[in-house]
C-alpha positions in Angstrom: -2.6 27.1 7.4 -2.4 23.3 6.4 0.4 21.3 6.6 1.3 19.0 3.8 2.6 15.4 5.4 4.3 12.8 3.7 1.5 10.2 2.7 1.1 6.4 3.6 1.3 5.2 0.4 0.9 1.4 1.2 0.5 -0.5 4.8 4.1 -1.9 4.5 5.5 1.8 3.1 7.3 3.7 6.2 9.6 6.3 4.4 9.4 8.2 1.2 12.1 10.4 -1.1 10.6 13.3 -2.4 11.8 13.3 -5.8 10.4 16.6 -7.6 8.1 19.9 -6.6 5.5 20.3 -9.1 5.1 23.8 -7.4 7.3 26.8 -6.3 6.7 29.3 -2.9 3.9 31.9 -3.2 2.5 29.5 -6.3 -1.4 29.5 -6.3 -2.7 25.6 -5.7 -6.0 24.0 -6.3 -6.7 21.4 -4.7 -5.6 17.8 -6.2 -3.9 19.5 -8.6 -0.1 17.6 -8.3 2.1 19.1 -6.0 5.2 17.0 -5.3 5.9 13.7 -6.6 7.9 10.6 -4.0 9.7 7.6 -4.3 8.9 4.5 -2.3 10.5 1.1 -1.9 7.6 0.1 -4.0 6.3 3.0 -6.2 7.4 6.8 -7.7 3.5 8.4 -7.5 2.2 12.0 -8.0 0.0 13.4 -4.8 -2.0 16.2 -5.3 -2.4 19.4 -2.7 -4.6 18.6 0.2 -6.6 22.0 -0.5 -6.8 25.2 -2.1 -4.3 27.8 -1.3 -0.7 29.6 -1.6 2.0 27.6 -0.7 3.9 29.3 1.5 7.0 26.8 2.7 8.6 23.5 2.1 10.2 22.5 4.2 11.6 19.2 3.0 14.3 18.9 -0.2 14.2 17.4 -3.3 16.0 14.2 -2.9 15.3 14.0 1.4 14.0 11.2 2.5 11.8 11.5 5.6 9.3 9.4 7.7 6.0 8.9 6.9 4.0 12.0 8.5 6.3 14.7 8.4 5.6 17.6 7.1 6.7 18.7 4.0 5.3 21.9 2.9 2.6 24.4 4.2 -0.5 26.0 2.3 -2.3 28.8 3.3 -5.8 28.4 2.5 -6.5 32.1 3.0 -3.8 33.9 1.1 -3.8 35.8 -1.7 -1.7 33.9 -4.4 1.8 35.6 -4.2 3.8 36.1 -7.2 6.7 34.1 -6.9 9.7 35.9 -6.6 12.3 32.9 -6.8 13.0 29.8 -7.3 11.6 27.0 -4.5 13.2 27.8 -0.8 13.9 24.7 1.2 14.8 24.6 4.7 17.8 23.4 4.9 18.0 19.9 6.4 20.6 17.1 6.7 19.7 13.9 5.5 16.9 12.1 7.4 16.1 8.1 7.9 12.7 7.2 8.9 12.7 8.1 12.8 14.3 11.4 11.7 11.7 14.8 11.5 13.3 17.5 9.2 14.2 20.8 11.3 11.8 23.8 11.2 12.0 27.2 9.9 14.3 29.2 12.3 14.3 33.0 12.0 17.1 34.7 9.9 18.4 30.7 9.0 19.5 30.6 5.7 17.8 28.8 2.7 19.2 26.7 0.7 17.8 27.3 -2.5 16.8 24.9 -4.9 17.8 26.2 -8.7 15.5 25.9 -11.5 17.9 23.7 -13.3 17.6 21.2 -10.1 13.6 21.2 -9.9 13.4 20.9 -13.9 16.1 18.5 -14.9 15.5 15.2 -12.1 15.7 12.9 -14.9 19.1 11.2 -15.8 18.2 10.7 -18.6 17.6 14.5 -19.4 21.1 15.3 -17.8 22.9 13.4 -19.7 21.1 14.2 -23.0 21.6 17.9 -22.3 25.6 17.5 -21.1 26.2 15.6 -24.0 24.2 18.1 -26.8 26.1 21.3 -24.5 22.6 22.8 -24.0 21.7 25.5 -21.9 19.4 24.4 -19.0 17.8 27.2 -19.1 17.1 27.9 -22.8 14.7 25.1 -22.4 11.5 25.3 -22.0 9.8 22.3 -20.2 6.4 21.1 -21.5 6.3 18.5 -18.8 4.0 19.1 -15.3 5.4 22.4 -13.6 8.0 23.1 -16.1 9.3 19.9 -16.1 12.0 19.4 -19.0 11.6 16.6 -20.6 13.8 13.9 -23.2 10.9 15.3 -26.0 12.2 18.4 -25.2 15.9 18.4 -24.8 15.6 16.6 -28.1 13.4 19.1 -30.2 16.2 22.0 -28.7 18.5 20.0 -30.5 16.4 19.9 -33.8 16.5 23.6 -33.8 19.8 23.9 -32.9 20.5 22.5 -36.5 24.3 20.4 -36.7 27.2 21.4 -35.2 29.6 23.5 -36.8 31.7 21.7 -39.7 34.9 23.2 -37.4 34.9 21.1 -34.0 36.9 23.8 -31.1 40.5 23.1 -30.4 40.9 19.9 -28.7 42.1 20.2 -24.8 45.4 19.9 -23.7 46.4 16.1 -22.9 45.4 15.5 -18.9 48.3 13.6 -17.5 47.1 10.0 -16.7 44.1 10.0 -18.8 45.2 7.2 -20.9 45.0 6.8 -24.5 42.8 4.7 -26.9 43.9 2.1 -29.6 44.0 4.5 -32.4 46.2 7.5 -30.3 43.4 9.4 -29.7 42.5 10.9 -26.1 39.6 9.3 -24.5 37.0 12.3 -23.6 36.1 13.2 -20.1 33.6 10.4 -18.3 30.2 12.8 -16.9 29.2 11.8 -13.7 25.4 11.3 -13.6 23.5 10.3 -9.7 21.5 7.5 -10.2 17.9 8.2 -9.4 15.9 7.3 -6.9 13.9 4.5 -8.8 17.2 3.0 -10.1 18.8 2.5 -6.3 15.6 0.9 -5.6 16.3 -1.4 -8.7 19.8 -1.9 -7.6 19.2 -2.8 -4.2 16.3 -5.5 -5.0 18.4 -7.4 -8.0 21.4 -7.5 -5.7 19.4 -8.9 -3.3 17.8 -11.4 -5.4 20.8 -12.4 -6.8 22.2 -13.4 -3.3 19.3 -15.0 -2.4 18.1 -17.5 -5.1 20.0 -20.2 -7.0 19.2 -18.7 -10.1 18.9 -20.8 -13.3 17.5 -20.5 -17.0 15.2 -22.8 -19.3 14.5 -21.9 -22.9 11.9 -23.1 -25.6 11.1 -21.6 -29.2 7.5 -21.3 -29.6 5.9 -21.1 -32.8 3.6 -18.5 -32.7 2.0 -18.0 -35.9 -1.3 -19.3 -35.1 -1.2 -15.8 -32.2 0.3 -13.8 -35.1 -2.8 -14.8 -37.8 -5.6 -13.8 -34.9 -3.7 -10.6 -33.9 -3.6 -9.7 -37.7 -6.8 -10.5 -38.3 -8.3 -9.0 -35.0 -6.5 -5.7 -34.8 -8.7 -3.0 -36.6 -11.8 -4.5 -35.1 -9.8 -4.8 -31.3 -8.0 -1.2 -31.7 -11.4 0.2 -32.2 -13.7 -1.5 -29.7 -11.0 -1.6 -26.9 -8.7 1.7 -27.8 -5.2 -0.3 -27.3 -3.2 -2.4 -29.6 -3.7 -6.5 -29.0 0.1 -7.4 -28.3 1.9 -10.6 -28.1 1.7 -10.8 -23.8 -1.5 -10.7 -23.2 -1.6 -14.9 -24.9 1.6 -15.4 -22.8 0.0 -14.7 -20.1 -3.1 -16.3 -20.6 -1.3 -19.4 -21.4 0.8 -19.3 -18.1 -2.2 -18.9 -16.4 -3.5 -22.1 -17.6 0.1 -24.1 -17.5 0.5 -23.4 -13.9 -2.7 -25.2 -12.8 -0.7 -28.4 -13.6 2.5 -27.1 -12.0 1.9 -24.8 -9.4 5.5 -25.0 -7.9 6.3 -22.1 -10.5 3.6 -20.1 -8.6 5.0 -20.3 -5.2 7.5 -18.3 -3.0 9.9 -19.2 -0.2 9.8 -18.5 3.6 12.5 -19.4 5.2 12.8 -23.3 5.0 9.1 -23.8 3.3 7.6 -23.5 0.3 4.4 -21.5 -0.2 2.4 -23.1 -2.7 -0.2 -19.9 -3.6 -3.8 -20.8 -4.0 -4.3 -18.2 -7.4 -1.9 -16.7 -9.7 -1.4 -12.9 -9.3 0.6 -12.3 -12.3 3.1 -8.7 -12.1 3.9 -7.7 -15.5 7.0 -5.5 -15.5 6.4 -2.2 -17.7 9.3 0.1 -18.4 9.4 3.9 -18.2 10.9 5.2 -20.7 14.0 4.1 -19.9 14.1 5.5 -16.6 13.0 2.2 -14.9 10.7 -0.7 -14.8 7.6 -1.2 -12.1 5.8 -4.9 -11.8 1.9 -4.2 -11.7 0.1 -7.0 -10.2 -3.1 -8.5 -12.6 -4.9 -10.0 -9.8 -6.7 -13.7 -10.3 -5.0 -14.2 -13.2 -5.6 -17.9 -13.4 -9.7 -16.9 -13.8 -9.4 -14.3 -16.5 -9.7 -14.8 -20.4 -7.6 -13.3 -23.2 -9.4 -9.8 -23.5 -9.9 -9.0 -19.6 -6.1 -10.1 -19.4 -5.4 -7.6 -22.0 -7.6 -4.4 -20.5 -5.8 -5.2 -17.3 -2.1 -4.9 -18.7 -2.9 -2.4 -20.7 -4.7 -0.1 -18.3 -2.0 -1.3 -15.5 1.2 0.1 -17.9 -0.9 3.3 -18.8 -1.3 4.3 -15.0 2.0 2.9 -14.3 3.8 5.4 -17.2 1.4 8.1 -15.9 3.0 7.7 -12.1 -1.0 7.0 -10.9 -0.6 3.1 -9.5 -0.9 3.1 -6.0 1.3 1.0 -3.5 -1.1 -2.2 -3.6 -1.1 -2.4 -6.9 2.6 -3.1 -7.4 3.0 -5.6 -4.2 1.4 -9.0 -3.6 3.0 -10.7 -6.8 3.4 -14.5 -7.0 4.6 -14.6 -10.9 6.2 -12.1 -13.3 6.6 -11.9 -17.0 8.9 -9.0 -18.5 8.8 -8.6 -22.0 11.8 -7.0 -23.6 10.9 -9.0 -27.2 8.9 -5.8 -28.6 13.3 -4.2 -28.4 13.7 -7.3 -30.6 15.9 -9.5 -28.2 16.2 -12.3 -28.8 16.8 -14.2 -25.3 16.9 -12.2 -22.1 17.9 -14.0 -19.0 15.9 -12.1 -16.4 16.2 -11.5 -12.8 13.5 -13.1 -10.1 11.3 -10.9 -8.2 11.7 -11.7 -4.8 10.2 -13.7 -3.0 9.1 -15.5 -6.0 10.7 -18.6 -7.6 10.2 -17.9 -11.0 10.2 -15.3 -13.8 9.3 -15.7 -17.4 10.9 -13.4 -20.2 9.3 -13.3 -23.7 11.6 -12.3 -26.0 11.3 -10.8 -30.1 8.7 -12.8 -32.2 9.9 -12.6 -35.8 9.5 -14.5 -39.1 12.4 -17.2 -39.0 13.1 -20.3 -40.9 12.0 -23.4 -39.4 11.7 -27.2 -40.6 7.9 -28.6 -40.0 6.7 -31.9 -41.0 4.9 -31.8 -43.8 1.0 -33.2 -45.0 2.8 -36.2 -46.5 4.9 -36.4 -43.0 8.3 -35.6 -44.6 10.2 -32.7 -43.6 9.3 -28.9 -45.1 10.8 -25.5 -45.0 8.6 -22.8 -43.8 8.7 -19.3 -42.9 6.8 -19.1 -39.8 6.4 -16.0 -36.7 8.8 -17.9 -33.7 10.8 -16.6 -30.8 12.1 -17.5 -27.5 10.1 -17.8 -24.1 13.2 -17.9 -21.3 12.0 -19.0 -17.6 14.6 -17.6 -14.5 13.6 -20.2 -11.8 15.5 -20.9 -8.6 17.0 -24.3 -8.2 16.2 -24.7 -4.3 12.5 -24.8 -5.5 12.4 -27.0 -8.2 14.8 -28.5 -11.0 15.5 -28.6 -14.7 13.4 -31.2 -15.7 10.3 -29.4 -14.0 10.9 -25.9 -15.0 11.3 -27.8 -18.8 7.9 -29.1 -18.6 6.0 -26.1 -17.4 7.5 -24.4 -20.3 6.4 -27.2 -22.8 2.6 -26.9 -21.5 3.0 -23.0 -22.0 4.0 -23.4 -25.5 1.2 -26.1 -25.8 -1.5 -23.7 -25.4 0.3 -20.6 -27.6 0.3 -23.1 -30.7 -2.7 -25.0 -30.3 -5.2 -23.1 -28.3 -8.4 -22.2 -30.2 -7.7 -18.4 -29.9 -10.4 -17.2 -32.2 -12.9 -18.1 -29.6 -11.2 -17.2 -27.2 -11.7 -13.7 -28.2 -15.4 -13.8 -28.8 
């Protein structure tokens, strides 16, 4: 028999929330195959079965949150696999914190079961798709890992569903209370959706932040046409050498690298009453996923990287990010961020710091717009040229206005006059 203990994913990570089994009781595992996935103050991850075997008990529930250590499941190596004959059975446990150790088996205890609605459907976004559709949870098959369902999939059940009837069902009889909207109409029921594990985690850290810095915003439009021309002319060539897209962020970030040399107050972060002034620029680039959340990556040595290794490293960063593959260190450490709503077209997003930074940069939509330009006679000209909005969240015990102002000019300095073909070769 082996048991299967919550990892140390990270030197700082002490706890973990186990957030979905990828396997059920008397399933056959091989080893590093995924078995469970967990939620850390710093990053959801996959981790694979220890060894061949059956599993033959967990012990811990989908959403517990136990110490690092404990053991959460048990895999005999020698079994036969076993034909499942259930959904998952969890000994039942009441919520733990981290010095807490979930209780064993105990003979003729009873299980509490964990329904194959609750193992398939951990995304919110997935509950609410299917509440709001009136699916069947289980009419759907889940293509996802271990018969996960997935937002593909609620949506594709929908497709064959074909519309709704042209005749909606009587409407309910009026709740007393409930209210009613401009027009007369009654407001429908609200659905009551848990937030998930990632997006407490979310919660708690922007709350914090927000108590914690002075928070303040700095625009600048930055022309970025000479970025656009290279991208367009580059991108056949780049998609095929390199196997990704060459977006927008990869130049932001290679020209933040180069403004903070001559202001590196924007690359610092407070202790206490001090200011830590870090020697290199480890830039986190925030990635969303799919909706569900966002994660901060960490491109390490930014400051001594060109354009395309800057670009291989976001890229390849975001893919294991999506995939649920970063580990712990590769999300912490952080001295800058950029988060880049602008391919959602925004058009100015007022971002949150990352703690215990100073400073956050948010690239917004980059569009063709109208602008005025001096001319080659040195009058004024109308011209349609690719623009949009770079927006720098700094905290005002750190530095002011006028500072965060300039380290944004030297930015845009670089996007609109840097020799970018070269940069490239």
């Amino acid at each position: 028999m082996m048991d299967v203990q919550m990892p140390q994913l990270g030197e700082t990570v002490t706890e973990g929330t186990i957030t979905r089994w990828c396997k059920r009781v008397g399933d056959p595992v091989r080893a590093d195959e995924p078995l469970f996935e967990v939620s850390t103050d710093k990053v959801d991850s996959e981790v694979p079965a220890p060894a061949a075997g059956v599993l033959t008990e967990i012990r811990v529930a989908e959403g517990d949150t136990v110490a690092v250590g404990t053991v959460l499941a048990v895999i005999d190596g020698a079994a036969a696999p076993v034909a499942p004959s259930g959904p998952p059975v969890v000994v039942a446990s009441t919520p733990v914190g981290a010095d807490a150790v979930p209780a064993a088996a105990v003979p003729g205890a009873t299980a509490v079961p964990v329904t194959p609605a609750d193992a398939r459907f951990t995304s919110p976004v997935v509950r609410r798709l299917v509440a709001e559709h009136g699916l069947d949870p289980a009419a759907i098959t889940g293509s996802g890992i271990g018969g996960r369902v997935t937002r593909a999939d609620v949506l594709e059940a929908v497709a064959r569903r074909g519309p709704a009837p042209s005749s909606p069902p009587p409407a309910p009889a009026p709740v007393p209370g409930a209210g009613m909207g401009p027009g007369g109409g009654l407001r429908r029921e609200a659905a009551r959706v848990p937030l998930s594990v990632m997006r407490v985690r979310i919660a708690e850290h922007m709350i914090r932040s927000h108590h914690t810095s002075a928070h303040a915003y700095t625009s600048v439009e930055v022309d970025f046409e000479r970025v656009a021309r290279v991208r367009a002319a580059q991108a056949e060539a780049w998609k095929y050498r390199e196997g990704f897209s060459l977006t927008y962020l990869p130049f932001v970030a290679r020209a933040v690298s180069d403004a903070i040399d001559d202001y590196p107050v924007v690359n610092a972060s407070i202790d206490g009453d001090d200011l830590v002034l870090h020697p290199a620029l480890d830039l986190a680039v925030a990635v969303d996923l799919a909706f569900e959340g966002l994660i901060a990556p960490v491109v390490r040595g930014a400051d001594g990287k060109r354009l395309r290794q800057i670009a291989r490293e976001v890229s390849d960063l975001a893919t294991r990010a999506r995939a649920k593959q970063l580990s712990p260190d590769e999300v912490q450490g952080g001295t800058f961020t950029i988060t880049n709503p602008g391919p959602y077209g925004s058009y100015q997003t007022l971002a949150i710091i990352n703690q215990p930074q100073v400073a956050i940069l948010a690239t917004d939509g980059i569009a063709k717009r109208v602008t005025v330009r001096p001319g080659p006679d040195g009058d004024d000209v109308i011209a349609v040229r690719h623009t949009g909005l770079l927006t720098l969240g700094w905290d005002h015990r750190a530095f002011d206005g006028a500072y965060a102002a300039a380290f944004l000019n030297a930015v845009r300095d670089v996007l609109e006059h840097r020799d970018w073909e070269t940069e490239l070769e």
